[in-house]
C-alpha positions as CSV (number, residue, x, y, z in Angstrom):
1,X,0.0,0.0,0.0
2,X,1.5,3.2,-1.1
3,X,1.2,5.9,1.8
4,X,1.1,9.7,1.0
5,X,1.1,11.4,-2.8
6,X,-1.9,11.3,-4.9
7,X,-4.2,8.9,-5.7
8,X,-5.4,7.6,-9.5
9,X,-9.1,8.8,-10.1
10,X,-11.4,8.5,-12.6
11,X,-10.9,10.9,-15.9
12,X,-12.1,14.6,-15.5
13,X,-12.2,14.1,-11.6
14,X,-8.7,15.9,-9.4
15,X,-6.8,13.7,-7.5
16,X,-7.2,13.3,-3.8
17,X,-4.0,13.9,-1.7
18,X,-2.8,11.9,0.7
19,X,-1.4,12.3,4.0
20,X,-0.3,9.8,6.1
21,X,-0.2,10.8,9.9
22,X,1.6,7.3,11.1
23,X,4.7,8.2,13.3
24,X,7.8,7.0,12.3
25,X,10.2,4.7,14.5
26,X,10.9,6.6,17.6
27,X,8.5,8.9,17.6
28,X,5.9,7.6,19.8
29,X,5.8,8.9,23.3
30,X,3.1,10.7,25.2
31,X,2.4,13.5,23.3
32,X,2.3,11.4,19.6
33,X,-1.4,12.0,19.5
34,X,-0.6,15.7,20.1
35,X,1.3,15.9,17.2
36,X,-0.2,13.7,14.9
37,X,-3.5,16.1,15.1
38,X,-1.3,19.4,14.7
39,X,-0.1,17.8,11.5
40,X,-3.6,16.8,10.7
41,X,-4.6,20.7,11.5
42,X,-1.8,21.3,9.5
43,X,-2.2,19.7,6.3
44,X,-6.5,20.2,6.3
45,X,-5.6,23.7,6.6
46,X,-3.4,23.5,3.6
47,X,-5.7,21.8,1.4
48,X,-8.6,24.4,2.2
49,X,-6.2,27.4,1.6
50,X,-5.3,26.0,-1.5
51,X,-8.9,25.0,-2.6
52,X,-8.2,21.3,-3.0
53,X,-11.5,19.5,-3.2
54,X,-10.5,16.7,-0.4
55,X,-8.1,15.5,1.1
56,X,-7.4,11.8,2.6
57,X,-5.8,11.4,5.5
58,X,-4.4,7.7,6.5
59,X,-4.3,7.2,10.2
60,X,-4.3,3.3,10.5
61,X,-6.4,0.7,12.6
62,X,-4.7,0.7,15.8
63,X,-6.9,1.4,18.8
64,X,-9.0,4.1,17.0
65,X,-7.8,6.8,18.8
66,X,-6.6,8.8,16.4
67,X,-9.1,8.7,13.8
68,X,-11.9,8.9,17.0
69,X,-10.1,12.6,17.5
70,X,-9.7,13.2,13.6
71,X,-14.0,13.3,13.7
72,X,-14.2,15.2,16.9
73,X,-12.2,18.0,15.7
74,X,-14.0,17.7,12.3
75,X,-17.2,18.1,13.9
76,X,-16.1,20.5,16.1
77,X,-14.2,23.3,14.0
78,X,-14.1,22.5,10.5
79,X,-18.1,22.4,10.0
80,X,-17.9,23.2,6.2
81,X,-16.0,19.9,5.8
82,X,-17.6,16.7,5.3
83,X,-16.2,13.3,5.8
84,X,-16.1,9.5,5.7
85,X,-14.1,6.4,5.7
86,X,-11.7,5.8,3.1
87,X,-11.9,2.6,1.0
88,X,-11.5,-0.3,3.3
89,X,-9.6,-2.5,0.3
90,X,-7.3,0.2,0.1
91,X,-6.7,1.0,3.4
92,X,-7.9,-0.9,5.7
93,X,-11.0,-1.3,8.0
94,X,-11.7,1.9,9.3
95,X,-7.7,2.8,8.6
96,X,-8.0,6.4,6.6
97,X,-10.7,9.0,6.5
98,X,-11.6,11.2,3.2
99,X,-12.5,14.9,4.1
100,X,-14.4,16.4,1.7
101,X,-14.2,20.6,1.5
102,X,-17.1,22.0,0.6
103,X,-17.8,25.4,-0.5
């Protein structure tokens, strides 16, 4: 599975980006989940700025808690965004979320 980039989509249809918020070796620790949602913040803010149409941001399986913040902060402050799971094939059962910016 190739993490981070763009995606192929249908014809006439932009490309999602990808980010991939898993922490690299060493880098867990007690405030991981801290900085895992900045980058989130981060790279959402980004996308809107630049008027990307979505954005899909891979957060894994693991115990949930990452992608359980992910929606709370979506629901919580980025109201003109609509999301989903990503493609479980793809990804993973429940392992990335597709934000959809609306305008």
């Amino acid at each position: 599975m190739k993490h981070g980039g763009i995606i192929n989509t249908p014809p006439g249809r932009r490309a999602m980006r990808e980010v991939d918020l898993h922490l690299r070796s060493g880098q867990a620790g007690a405030d991981a989940l801290d900085r895992q949602m900045a980058r989130f913040r981060g790279e959402l803010n980004s996308s809107i700025r630049a008027g990307e149409q979505g954005v899909i941001f891979i957060h894994g399986v693991g115990s949930g808690k990452l992608r359980e913040a992910i929606h709370a902060v979506l629901a919580s402050d980025y109201t003109s965004c609509g999301w989903h799971d990503a493609s479980f094939s793809r990804y993973g059962y429940n392992g990335a979320t597709v934000v959809t910016i609306k305008r």
